[in-house]
N, C-alpha and C positions, 0 to 999 in steps of 0.2 A: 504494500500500500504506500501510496505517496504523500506525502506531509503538503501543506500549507507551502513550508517556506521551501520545499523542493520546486512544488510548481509555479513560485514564483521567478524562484532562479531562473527557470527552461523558460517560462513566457516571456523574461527580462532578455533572453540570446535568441530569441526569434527577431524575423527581421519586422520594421516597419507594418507589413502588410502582410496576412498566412490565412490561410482556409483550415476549418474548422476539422477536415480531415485531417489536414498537418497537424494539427497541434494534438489531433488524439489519438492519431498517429502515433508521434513522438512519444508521449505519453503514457502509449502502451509498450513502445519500447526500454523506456526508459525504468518501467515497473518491471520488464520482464529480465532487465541487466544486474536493477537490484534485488531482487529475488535470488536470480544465480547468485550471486555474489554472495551474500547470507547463507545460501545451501552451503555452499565452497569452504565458509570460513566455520560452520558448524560439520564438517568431516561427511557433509550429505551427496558426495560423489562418488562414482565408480569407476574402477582403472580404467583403462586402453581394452586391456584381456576381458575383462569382462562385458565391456561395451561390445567388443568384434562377439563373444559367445551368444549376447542377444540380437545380434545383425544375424547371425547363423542361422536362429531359431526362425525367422522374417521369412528366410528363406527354403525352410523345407516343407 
C-alpha cells in the first residue's frame, strides 16, 4: 500500500501535464516495486533452482 506522502513524491516528478492512466499507471507500478522489495528484505524469495523447478512443472 502507498502512503500519502509516497504519492505525493510521484505526483510532484510527473510532468506538467499526465492522463489519469499515467499516473495509475505508475502507481500501480510503483506498489508492485515496493511490495517486492518488503518480500526480498523479509527472506520471502526463492533461489534460481527452484524458480527453473517450477518453470519445469508449467511445462509438462
Amino acid at each position: 500500500m502507498i502512503t500519502k506522502t509516497r504519492l505525493k513524491e510521484h505526483i510532484e516528478n510527473f510532468p506538467d501535464e499526465f492522463s489519469l492512466d499515467e499516473l495509475i499507471e505508475r502507481l500501480i507500478l510503483v506498489e508492485k516495486i515496493e511490495l517486492a522489495n518488503r518480500q526480498s528484505e523479509n527472506g520471502e524469495t526463492i533461489s534460481e533452482t527452484e524458480l527453473d523447478k517450477e518453470i519445469e512443472k508449467w511445462f509438462k
